[in-house]
CHARMM internal coordinates of N, CA and C (Angstrom, degrees):
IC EDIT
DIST 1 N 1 CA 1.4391
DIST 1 CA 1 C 1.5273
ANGL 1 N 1 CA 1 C 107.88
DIST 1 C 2 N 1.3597
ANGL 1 CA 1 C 2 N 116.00
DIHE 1 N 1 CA 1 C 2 N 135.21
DIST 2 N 2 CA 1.4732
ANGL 1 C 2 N 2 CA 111.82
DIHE 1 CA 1 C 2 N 2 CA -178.24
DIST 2 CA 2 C 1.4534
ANGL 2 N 2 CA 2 C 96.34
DIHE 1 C 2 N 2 CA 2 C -128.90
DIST 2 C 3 N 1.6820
ANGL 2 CA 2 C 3 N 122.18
DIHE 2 N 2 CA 2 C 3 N 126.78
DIST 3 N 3 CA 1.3969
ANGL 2 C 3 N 3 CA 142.48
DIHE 2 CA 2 C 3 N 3 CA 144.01
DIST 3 CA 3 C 1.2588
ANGL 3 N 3 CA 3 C 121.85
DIHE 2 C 3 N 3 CA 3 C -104.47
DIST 3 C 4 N 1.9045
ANGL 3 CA 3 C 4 N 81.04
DIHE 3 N 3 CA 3 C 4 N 169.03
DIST 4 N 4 CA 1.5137
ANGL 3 C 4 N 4 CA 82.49
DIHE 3 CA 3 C 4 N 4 CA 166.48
DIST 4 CA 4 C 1.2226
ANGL 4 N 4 CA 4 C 127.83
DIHE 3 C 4 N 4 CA 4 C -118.57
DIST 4 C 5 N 1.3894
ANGL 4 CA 4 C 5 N 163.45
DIHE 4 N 4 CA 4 C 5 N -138.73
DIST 5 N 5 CA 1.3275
ANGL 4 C 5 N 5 CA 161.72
DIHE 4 CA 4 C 5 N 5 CA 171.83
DIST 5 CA 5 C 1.2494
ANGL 5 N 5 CA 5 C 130.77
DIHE 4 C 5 N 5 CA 5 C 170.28
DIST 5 C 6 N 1.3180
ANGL 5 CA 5 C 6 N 140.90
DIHE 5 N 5 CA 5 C 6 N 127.24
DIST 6 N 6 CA 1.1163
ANGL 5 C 6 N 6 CA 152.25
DIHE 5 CA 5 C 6 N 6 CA -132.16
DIST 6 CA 6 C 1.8799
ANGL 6 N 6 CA 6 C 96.28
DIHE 5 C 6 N 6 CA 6 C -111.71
DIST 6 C 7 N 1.0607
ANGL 6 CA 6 C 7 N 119.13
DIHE 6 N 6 CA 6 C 7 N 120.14
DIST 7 N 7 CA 1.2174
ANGL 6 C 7 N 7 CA 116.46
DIHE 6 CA 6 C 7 N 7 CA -177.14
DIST 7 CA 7 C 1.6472
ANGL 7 N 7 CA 7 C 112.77
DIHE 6 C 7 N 7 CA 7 C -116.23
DIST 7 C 8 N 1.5420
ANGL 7 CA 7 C 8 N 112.05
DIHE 7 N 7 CA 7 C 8 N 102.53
DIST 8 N 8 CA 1.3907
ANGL 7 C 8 N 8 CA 147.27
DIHE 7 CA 7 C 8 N 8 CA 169.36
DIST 8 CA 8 C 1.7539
ANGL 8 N 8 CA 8 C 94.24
DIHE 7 C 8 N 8 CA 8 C -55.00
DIST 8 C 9 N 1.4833
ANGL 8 CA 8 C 9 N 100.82
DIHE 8 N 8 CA 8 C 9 N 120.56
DIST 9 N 9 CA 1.7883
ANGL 8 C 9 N 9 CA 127.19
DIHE 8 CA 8 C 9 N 9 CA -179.95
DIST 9 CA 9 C 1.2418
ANGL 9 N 9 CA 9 C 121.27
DIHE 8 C 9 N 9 CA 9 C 53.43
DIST 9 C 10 N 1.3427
ANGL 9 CA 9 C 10 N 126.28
DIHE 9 N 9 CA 9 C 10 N 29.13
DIST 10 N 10 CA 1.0359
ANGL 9 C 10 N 10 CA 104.95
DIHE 9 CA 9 C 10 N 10 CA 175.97
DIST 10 CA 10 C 1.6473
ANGL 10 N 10 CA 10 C 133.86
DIHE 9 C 10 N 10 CA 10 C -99.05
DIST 10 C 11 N 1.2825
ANGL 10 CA 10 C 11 N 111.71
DIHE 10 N 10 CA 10 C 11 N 106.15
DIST 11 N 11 CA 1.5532
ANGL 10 C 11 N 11 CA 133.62
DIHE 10 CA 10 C 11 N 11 CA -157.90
DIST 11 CA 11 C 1.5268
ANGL 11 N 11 CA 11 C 113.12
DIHE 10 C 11 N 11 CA 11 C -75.78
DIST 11 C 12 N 1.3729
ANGL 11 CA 11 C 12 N 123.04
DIHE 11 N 11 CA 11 C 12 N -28.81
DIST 12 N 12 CA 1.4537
ANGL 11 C 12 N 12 CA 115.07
DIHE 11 CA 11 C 12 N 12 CA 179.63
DIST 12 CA 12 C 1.2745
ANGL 12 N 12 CA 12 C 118.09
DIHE 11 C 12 N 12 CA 12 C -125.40
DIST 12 C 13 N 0.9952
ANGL 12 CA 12 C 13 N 115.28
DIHE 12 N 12 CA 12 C 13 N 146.70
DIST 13 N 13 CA 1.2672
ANGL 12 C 13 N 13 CA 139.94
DIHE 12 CA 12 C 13 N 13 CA -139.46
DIST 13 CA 13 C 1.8262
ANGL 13 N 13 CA 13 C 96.02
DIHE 12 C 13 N 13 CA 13 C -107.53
DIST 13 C 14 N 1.2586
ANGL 13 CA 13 C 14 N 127.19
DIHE 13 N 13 CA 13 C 14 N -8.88
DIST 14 N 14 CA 1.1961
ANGL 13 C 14 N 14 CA 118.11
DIHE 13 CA 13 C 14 N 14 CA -177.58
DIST 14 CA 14 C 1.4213
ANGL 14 N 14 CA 14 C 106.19
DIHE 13 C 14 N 14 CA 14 C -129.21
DIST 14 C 15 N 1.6034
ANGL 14 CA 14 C 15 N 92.48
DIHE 14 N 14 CA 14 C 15 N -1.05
DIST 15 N 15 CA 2.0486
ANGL 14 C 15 N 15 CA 98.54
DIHE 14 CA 14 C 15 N 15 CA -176.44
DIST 15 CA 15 C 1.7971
ANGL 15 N 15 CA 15 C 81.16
DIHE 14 C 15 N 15 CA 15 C -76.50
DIST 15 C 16 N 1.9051
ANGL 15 CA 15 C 16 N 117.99
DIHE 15 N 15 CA 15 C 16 N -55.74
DIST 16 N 16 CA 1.3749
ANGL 15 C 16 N 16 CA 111.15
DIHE 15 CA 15 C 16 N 16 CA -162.34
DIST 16 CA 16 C 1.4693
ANGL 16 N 16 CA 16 C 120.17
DIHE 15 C 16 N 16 CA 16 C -55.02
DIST 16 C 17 N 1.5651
ANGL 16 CA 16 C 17 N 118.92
DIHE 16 N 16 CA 16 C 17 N -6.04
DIST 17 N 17 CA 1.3392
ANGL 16 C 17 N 17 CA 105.86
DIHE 16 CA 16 C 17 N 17 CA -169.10
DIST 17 CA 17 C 1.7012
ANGL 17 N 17 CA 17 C 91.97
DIHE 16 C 17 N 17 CA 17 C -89.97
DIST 17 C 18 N 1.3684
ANGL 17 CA 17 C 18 N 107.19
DIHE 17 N 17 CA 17 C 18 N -28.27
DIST 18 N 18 CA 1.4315
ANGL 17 C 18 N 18 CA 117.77
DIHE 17 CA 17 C 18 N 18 CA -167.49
DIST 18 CA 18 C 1.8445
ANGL 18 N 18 CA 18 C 95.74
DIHE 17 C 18 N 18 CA 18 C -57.27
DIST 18 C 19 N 1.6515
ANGL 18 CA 18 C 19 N 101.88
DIHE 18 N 18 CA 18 C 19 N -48.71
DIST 19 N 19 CA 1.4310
ANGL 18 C 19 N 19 CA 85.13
DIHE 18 CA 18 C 19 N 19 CA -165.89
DIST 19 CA 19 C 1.5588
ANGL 19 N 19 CA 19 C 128.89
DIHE 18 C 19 N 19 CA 19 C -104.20
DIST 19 C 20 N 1.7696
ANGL 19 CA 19 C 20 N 98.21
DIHE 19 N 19 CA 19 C 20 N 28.12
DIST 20 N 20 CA 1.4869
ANGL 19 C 20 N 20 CA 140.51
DIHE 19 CA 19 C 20 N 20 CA 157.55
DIST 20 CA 20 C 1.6236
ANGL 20 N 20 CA 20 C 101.11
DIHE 19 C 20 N 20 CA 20 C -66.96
DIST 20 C 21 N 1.1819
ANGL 20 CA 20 C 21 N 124.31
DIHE 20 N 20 CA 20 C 21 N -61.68
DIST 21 N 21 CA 1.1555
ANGL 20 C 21 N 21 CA 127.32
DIHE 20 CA 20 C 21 N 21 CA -159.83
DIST 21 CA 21 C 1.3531
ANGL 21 N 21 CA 21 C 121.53
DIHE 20 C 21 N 21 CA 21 C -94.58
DIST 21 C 22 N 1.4871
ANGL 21 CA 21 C 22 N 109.92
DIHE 21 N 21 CA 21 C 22 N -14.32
DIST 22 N 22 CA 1.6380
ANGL 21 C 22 N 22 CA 109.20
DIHE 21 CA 21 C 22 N 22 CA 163.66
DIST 22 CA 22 C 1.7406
ANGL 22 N 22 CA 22 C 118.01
DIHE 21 C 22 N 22 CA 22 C -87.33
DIST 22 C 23 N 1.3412
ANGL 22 CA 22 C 23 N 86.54
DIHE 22 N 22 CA 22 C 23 N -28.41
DIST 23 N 23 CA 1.8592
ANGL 22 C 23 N 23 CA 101.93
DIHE 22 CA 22 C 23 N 23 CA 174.30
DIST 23 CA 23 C 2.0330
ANGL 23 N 23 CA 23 C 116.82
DIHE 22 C 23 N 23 CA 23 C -47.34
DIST 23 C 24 N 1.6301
ANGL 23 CA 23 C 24 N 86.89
DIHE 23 N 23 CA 23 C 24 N -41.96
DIST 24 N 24 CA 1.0569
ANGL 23 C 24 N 24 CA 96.00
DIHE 23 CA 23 C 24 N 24 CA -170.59
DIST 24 CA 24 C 1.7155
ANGL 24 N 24 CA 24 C 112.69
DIHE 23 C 24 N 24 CA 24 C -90.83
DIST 24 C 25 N 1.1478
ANGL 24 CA 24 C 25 N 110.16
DIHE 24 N 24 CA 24 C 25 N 13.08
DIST 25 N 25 CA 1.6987
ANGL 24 C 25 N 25 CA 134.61
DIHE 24 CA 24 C 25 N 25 CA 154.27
DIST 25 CA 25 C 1.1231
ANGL 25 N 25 CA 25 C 131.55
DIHE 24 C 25 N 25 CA 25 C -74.24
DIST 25 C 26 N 2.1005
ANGL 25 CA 25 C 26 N 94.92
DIHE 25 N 25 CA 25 C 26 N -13.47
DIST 26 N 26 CA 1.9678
ANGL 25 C 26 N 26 CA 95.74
DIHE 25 CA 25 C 26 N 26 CA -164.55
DIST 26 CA 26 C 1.6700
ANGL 26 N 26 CA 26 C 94.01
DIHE 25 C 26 N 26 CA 26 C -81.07
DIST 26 C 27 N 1.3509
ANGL 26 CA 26 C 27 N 135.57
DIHE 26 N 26 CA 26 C 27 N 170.16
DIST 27 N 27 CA 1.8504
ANGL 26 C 27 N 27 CA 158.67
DIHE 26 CA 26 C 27 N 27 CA 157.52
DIST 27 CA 27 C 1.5023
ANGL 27 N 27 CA 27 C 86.32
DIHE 26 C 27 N 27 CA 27 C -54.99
DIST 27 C 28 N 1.0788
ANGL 27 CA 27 C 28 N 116.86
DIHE 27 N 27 CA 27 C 28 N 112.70
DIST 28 N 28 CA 1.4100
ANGL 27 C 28 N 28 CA 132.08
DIHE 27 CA 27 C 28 N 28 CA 151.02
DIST 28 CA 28 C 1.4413
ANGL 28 N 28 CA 28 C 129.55
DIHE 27 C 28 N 28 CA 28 C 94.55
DIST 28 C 29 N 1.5335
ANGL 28 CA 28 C 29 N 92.82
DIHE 28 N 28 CA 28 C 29 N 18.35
DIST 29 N 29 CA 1.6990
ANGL 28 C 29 N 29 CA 121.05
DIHE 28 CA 28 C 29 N 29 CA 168.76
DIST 29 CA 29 C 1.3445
ANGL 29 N 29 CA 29 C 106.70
DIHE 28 C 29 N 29 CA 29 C -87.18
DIST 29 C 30 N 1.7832
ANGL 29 CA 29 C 30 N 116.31
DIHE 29 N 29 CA 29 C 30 N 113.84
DIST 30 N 30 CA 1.4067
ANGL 29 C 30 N 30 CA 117.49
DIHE 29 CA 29 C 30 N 30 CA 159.41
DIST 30 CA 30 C 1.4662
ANGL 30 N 30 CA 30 C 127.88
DIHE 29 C 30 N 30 CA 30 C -55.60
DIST 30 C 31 N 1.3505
ANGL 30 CA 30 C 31 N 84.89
DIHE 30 N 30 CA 30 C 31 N -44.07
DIST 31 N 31 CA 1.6982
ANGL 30 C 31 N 31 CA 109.54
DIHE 30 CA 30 C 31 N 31 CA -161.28
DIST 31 CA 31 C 1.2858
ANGL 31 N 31 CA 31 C 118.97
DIHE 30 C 31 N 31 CA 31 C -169.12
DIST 31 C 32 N 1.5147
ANGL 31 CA 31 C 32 N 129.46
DIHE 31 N 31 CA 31 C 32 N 124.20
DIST 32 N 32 CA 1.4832
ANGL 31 C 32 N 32 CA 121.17
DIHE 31 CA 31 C 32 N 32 CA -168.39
DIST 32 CA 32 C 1.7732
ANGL 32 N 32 CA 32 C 102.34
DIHE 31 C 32 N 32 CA 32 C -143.75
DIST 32 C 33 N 1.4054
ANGL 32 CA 32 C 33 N 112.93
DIHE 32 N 32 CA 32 C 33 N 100.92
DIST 33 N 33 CA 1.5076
ANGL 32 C 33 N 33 CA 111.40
DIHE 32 CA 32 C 33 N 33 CA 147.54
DIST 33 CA 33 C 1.2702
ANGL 33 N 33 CA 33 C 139.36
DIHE 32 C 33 N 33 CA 33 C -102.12
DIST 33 C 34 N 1.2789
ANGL 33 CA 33 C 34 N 105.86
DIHE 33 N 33 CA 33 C 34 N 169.94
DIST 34 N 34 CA 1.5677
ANGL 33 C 34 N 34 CA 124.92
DIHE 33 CA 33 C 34 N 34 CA 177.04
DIST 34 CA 34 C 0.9667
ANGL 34 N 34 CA 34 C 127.63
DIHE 33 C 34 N 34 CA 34 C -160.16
DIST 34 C 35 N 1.9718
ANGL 34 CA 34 C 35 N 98.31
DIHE 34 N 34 CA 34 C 35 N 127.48
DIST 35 N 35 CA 1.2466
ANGL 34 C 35 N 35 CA 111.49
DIHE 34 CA 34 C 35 N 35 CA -155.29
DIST 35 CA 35 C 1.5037
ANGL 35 N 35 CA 35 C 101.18
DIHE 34 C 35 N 35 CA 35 C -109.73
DIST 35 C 36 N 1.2847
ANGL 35 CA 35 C 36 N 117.92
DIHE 35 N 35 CA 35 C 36 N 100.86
DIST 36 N 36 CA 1.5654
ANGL 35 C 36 N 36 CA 135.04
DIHE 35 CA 35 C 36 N 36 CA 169.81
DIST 36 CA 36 C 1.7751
ANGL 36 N 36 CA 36 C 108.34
DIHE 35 C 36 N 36 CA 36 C -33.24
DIST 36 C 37 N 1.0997
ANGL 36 CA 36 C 37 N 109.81
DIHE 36 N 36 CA 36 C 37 N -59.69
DIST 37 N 37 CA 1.1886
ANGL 36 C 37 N 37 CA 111.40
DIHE 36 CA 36 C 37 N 37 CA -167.10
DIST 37 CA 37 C 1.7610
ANGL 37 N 37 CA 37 C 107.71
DIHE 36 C 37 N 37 CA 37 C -69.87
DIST 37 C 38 N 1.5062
ANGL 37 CA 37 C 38 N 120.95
DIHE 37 N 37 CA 37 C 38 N -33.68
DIST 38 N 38 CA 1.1394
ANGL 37 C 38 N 38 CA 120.16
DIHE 37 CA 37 C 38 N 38 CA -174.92
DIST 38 CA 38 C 1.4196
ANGL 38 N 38 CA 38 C 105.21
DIHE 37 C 38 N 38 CA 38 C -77.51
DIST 38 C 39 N 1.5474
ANGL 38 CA 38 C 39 N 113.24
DIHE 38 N 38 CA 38 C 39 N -44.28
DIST 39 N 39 CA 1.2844
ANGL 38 C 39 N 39 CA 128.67
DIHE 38 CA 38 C 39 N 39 CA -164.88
DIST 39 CA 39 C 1.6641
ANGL 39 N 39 CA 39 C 123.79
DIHE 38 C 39 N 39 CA 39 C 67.26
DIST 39 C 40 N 1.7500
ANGL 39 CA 39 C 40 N 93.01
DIHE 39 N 39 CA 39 C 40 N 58.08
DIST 40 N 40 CA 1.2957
ANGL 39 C 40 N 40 CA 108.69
DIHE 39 CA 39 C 40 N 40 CA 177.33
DIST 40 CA 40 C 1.1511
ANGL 40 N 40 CA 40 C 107.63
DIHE 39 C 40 N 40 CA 40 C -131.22
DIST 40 C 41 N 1.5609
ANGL 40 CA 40 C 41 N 127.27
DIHE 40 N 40 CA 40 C 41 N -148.72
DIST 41 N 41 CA 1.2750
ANGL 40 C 41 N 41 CA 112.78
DIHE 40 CA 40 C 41 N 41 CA -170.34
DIST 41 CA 41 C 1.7036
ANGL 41 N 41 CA 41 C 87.89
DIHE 40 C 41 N 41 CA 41 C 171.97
DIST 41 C 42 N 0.9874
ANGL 41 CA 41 C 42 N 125.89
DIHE 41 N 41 CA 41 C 42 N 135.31
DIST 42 N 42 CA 1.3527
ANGL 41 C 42 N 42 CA 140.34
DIHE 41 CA 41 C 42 N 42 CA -158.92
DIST 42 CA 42 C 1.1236
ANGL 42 N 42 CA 42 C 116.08
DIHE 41 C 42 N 42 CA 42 C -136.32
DIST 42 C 43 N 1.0676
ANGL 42 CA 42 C 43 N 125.16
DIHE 42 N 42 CA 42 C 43 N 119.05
DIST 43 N 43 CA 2.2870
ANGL 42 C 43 N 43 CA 128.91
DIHE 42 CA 42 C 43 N 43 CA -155.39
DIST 43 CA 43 C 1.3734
ANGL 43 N 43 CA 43 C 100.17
DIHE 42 C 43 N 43 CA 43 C -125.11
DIST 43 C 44 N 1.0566
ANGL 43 CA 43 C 44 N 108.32
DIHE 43 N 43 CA 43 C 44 N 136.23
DIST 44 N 44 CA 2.0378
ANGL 43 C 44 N 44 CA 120.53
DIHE 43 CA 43 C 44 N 44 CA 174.71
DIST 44 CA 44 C 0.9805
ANGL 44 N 44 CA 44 C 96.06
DIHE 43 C 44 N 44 CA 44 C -133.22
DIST 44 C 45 N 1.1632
ANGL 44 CA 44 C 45 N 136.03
DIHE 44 N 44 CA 44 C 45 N 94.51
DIST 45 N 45 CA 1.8037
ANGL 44 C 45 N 45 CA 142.16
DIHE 44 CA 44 C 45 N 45 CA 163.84
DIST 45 CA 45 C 1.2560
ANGL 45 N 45 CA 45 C 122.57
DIHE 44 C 45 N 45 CA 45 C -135.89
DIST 45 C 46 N 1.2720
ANGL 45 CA 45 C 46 N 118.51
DIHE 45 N 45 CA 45 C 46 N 146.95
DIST 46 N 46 CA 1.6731
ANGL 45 C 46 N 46 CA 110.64
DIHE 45 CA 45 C 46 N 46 CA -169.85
DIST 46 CA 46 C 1.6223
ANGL 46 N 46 CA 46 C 101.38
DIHE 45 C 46 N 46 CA 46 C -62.58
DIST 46 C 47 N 1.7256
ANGL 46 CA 46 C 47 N 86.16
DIHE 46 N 46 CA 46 C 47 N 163.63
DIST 47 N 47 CA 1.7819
ANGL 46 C 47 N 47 CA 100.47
DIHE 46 CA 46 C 47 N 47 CA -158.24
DIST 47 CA 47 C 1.5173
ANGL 47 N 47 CA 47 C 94.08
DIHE 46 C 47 N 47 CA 47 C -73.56
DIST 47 C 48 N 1.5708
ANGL 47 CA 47 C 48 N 122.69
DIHE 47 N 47 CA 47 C 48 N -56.21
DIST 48 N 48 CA 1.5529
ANGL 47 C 48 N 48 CA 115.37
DIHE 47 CA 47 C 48 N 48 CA -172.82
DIST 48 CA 48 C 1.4948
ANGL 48 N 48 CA 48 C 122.29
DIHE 47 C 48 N 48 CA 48 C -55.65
DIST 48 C 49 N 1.6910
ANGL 48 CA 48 C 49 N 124.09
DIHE 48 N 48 CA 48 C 49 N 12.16
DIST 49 N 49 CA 1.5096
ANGL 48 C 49 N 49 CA 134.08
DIHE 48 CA 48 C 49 N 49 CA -168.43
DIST 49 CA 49 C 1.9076
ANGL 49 N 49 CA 49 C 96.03
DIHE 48 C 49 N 49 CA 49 C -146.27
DIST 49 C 50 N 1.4380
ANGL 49 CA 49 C 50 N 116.62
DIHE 49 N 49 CA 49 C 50 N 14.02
DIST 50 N 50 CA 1.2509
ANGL 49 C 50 N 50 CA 83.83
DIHE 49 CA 49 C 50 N 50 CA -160.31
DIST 50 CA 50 C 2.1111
ANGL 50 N 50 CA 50 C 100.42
DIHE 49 C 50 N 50 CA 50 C -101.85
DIST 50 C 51 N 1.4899
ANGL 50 CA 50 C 51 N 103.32
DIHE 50 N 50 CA 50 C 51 N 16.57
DIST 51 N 51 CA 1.5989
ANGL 50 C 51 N 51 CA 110.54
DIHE 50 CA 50 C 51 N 51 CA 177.06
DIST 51 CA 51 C 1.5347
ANGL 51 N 51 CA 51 C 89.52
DIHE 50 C 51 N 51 CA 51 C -98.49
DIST 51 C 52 N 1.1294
ANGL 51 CA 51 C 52 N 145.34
DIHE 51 N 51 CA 51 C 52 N -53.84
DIST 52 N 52 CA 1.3643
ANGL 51 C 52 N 52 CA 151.75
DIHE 51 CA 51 C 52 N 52 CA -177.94
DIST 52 CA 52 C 1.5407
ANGL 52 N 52 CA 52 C 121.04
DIHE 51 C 52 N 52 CA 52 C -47.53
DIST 52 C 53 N 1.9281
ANGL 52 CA 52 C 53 N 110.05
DIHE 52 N 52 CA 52 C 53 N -42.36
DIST 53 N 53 CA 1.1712
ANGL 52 C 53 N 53 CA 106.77
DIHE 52 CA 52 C 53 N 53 CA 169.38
DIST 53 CA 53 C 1.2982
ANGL 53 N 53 CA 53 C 112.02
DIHE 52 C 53 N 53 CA 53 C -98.63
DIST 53 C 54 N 1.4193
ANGL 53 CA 53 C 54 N 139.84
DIHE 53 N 53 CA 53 C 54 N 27.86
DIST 54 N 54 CA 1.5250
ANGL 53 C 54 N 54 CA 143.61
DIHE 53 CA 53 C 54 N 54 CA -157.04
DIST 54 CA 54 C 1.6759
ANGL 54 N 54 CA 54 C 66.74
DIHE 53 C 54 N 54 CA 54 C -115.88
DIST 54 C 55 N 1.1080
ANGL 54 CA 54 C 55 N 128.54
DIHE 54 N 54 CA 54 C 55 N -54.07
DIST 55 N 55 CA 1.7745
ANGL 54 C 55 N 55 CA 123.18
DIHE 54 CA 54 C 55 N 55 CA -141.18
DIST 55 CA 55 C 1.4431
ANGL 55 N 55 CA 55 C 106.40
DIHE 54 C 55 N 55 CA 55 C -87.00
DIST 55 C 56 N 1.6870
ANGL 55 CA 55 C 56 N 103.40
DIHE 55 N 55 CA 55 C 56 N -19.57
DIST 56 N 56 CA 2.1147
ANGL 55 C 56 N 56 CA 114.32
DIHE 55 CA 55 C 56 N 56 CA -177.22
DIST 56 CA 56 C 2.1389
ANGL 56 N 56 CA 56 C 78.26
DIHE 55 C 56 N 56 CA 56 C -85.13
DIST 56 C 57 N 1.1973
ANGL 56 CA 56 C 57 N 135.42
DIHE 56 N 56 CA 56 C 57 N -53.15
DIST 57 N 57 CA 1.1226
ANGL 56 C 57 N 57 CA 128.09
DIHE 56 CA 56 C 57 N 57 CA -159.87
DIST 57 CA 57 C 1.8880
ANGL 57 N 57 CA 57 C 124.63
DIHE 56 C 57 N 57 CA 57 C -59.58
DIST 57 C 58 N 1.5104
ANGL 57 CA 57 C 58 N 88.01
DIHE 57 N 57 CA 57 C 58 N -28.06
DIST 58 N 58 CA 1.6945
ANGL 57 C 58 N 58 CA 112.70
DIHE 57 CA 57 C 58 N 58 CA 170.79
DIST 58 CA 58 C 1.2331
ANGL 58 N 58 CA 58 C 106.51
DIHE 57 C 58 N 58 CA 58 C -74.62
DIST 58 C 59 N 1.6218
ANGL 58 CA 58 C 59 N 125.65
DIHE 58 N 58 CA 58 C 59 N -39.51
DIST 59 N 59 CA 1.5574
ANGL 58 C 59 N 59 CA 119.99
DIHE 58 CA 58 C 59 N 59 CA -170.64
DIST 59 CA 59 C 1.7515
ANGL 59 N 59 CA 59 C 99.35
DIHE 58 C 59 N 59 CA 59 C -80.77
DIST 59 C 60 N 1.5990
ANGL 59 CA 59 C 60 N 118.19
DIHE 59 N 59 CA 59 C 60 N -30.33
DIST 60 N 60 CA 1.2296
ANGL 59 C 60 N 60 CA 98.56
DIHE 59 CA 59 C 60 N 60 CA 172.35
DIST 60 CA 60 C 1.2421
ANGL 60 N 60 CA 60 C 129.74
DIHE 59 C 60 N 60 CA 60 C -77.85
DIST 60 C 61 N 1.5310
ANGL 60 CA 60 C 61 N 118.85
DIHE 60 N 60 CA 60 C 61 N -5.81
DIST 61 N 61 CA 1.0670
ANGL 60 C 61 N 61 CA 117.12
DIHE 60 CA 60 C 61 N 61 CA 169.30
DIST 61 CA 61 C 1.1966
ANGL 61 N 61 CA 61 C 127.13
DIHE 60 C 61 N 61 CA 61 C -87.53
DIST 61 C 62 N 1.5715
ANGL 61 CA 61 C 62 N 111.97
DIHE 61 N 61 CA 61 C 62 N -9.15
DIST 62 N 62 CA 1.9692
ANGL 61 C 62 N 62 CA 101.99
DIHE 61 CA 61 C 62 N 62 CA -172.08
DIST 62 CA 62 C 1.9540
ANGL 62 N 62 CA 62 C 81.25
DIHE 61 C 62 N 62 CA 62 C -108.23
DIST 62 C 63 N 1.2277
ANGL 62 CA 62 C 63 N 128.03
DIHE 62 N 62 CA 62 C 63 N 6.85
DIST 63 N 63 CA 1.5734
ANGL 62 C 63 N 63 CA 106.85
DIHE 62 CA 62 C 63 N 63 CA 148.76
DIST 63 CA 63 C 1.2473
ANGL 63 N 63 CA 63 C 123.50
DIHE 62 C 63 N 63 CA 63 C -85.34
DIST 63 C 64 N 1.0790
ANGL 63 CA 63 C 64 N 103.54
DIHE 63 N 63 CA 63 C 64 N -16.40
DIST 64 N 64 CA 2.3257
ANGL 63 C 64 N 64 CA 91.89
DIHE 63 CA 63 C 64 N 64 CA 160.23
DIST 64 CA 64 C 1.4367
ANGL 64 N 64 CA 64 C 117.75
DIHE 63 C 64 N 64 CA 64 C -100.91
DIST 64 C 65 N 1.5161
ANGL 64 CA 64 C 65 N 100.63
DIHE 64 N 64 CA 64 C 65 N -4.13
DIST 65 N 65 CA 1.6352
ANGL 64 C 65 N 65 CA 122.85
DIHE 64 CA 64 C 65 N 65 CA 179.70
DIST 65 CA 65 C 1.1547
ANGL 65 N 65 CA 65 C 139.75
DIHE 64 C 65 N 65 CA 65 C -135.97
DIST 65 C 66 N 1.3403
ANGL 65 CA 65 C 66 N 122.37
DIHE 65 N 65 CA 65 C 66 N 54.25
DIST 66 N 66 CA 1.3138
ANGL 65 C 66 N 66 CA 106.67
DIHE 65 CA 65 C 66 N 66 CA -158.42
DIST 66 CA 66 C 1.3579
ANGL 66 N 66 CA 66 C 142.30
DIHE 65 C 66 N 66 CA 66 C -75.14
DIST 66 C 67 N 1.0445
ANGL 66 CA 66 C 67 N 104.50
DIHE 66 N 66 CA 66 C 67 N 17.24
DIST 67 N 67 CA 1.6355
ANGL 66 C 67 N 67 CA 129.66
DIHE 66 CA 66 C 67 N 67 CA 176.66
DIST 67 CA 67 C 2.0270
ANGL 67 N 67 CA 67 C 106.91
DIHE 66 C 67 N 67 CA 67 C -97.99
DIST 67 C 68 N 1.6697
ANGL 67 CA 67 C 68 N 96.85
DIHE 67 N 67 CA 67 C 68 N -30.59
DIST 68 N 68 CA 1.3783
ANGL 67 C 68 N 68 CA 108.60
DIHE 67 CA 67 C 68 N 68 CA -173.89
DIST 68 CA 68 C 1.5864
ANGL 68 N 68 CA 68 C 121.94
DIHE 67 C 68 N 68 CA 68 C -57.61
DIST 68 C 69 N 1.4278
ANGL 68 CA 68 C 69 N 115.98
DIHE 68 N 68 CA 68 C 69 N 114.25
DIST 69 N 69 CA 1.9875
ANGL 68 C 69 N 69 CA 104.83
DIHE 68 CA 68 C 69 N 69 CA -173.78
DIST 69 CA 69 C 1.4822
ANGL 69 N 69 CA 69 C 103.40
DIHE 68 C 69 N 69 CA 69 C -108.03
DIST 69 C 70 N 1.6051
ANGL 69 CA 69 C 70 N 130.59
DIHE 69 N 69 CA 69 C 70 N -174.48
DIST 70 N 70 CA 0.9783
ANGL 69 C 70 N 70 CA 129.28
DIHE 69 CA 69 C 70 N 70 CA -179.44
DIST 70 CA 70 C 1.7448
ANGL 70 N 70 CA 70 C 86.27
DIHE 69 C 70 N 70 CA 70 C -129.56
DIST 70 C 71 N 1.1129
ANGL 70 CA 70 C 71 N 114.41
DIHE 70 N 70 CA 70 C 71 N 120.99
DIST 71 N 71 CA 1.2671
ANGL 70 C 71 N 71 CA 112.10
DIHE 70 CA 70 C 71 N 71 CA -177.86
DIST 71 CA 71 C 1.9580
ANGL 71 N 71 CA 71 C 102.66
DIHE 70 C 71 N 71 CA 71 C -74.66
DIST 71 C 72 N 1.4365
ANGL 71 CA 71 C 72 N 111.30
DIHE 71 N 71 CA 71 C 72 N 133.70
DIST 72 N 72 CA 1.6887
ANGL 71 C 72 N 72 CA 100.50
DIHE 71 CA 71 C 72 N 72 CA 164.83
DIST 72 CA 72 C 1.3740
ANGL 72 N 72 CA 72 C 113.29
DIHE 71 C 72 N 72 CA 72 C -106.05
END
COOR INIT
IC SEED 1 N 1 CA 1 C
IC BUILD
């Protein structure tokens, strides 16, 4: 399943690549970007894992951000 998601505060531009590239570390991530400038964030993960890795992808994001949300 691939979405997209609107990502609430996110201010740096080198935290998102950071948490581009650990995202795409989680079990059952196809493919995961983020676009700083748009401030979205785009998930390819299988459908039966993709509430499980939405929620590991939020915790990696409010550790380089903690203000940072993943809007659902």
């Amino acid at each position: 399943m691939k979405r997209s998601f609107k990502l609430e505060e996110l201010d740096c531009a080198d935290c998102a690549s950071k948490m581009e590239r650990d995202i795409n570390k989680i079990d059952g991530v196809n493919k995961a970007t983020i676009n700083f400038m748009t401030s979205k964030i785009t998930l390819d993960a299988a459908d039966e894992a993709f509430d499980a890795v939405l929620d590991e992808a939020q915790r990696i994001c409010a550790g380089y951000e903690s203000d940072c949300v993943i809007v659902r």
